[in-house]
C-alpha positions as CSV (number, residue, x, y, z in Angstrom):
1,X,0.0,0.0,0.0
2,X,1.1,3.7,-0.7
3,X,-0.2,6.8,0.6
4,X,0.2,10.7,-0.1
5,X,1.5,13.0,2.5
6,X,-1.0,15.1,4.2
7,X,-3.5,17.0,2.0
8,X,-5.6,19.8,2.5
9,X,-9.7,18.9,1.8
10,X,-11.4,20.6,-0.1
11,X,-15.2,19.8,-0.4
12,X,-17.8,21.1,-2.8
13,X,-21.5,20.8,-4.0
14,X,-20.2,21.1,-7.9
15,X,-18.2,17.9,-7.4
16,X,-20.1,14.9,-7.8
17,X,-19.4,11.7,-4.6
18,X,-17.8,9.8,-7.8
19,X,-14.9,12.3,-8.5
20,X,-11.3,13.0,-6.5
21,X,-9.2,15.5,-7.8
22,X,-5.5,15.8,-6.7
23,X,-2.4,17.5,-8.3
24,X,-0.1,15.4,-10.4
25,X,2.6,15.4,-8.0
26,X,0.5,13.6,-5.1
27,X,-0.1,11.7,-7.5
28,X,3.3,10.4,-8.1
29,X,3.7,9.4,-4.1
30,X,0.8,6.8,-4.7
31,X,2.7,5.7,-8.0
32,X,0.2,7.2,-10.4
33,X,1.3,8.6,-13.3
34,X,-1.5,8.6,-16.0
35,X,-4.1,11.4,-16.0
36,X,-7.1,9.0,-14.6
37,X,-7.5,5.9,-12.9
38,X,-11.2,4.3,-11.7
39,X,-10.9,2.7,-8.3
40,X,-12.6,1.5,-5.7
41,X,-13.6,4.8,-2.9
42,X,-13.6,4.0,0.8
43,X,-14.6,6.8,2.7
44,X,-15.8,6.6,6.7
45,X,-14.5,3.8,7.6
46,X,-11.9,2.1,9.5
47,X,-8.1,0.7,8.0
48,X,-9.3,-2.6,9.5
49,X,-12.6,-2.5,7.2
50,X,-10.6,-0.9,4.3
51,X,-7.9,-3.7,4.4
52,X,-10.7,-6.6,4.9
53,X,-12.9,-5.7,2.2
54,X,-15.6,-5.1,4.4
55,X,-16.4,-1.4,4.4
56,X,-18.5,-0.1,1.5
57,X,-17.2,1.6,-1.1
58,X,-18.2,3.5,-4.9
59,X,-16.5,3.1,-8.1
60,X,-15.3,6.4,-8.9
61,X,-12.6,8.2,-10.8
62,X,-9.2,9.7,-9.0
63,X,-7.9,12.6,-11.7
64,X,-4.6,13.9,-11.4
65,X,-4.7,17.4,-12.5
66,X,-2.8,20.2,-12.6
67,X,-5.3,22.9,-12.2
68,X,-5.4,21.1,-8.6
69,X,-3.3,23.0,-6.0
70,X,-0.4,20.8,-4.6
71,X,-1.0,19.3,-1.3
72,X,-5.0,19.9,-2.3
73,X,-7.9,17.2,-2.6
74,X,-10.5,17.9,-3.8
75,X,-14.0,15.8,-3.3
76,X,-17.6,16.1,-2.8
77,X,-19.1,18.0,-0.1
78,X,-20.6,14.9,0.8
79,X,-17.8,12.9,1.0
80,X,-16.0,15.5,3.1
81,X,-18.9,15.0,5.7
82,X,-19.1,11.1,5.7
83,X,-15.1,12.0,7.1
84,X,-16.1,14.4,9.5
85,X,-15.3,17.4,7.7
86,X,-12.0,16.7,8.5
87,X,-9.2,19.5,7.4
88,X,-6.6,17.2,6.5
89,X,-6.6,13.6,4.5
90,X,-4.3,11.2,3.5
91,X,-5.1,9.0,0.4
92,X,-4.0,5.3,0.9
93,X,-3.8,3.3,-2.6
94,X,-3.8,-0.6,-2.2
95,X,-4.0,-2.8,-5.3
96,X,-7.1,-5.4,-5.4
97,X,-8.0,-8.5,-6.4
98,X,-9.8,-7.1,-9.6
99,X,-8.3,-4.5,-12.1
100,X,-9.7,-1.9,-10.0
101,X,-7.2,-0.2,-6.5
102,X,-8.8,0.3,-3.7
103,X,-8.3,4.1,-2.2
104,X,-8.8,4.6,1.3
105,X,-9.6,8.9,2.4
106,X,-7.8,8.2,6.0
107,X,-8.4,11.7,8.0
108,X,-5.1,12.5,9.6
C-alpha cells in the first residue's frame, strides 16, 4: 500500500461523490502517473474495514490534475462530511483483487 503526505480537503457541491481531484505530484507518491485511474472509494471507515474488504465503497474516478493546488484534494461535499469534515486527509492506494485499486480517504 502507498499513501500521499498530508493534504488539504477541499469539499464542494459542484463535485459529484464519484470524483477526486488531486495534483499530479501527489499523484506520483501513490505511484500514479497517468491522467485518470477508476478505483474503488472508501470513505468513513476504519483501515481494519478498508484492508478486509468489508467497508462499503463507490466506483469512482481519481484525476490527477494540474489545475489542482499541490498538497490539495479535492471531493464532494458529501464525502468530506461522511469523514467528519476533517481538514486534513491522507489518500492510501492498495491494489485489489480485480483490475480496479482500492483508495482509502484516511483523516489525519
Amino acid at each position: 500500500m502507498k499513501q500521499t503526505a498530508e493534504l488539504s480537503v477541499l469539499g464542494d457541491y459542484s463535485f459529484d461523490e464519484k470524483t477526486i481531484n488531486i495534483h499530479p505530484n501527489d499523484g506520483y507518491d501513490i505511484g500514479l502517473m497517468t491522467s485518470s485511474h477508476v478505483v474503488k472509494i472508501y470513505a468513513g471507515c476504519t483501515a481494519q474495514e478498508f484492508a478486509d474488504g468489508t467497508a462499503s465503497h463507490i466506483f469512482g474516478t481519481l484525476y490527477l490534475k494540474n489545475e489542482c493546488r499541490m498538497g490539495t484534494v479535492e471531493m464532494s461535499l458529501k464525502t468530506a462530511e461522511k469523514l467528519g469534515k476533517v481538514r486534513k486527509v491522507r489518500l492510501v492506494l492498495a491494489d485489489a483483487d480485480d483490475k480496479y485499486g482500492k483508495l482509502l480517504i484516511q483523516p489525519s
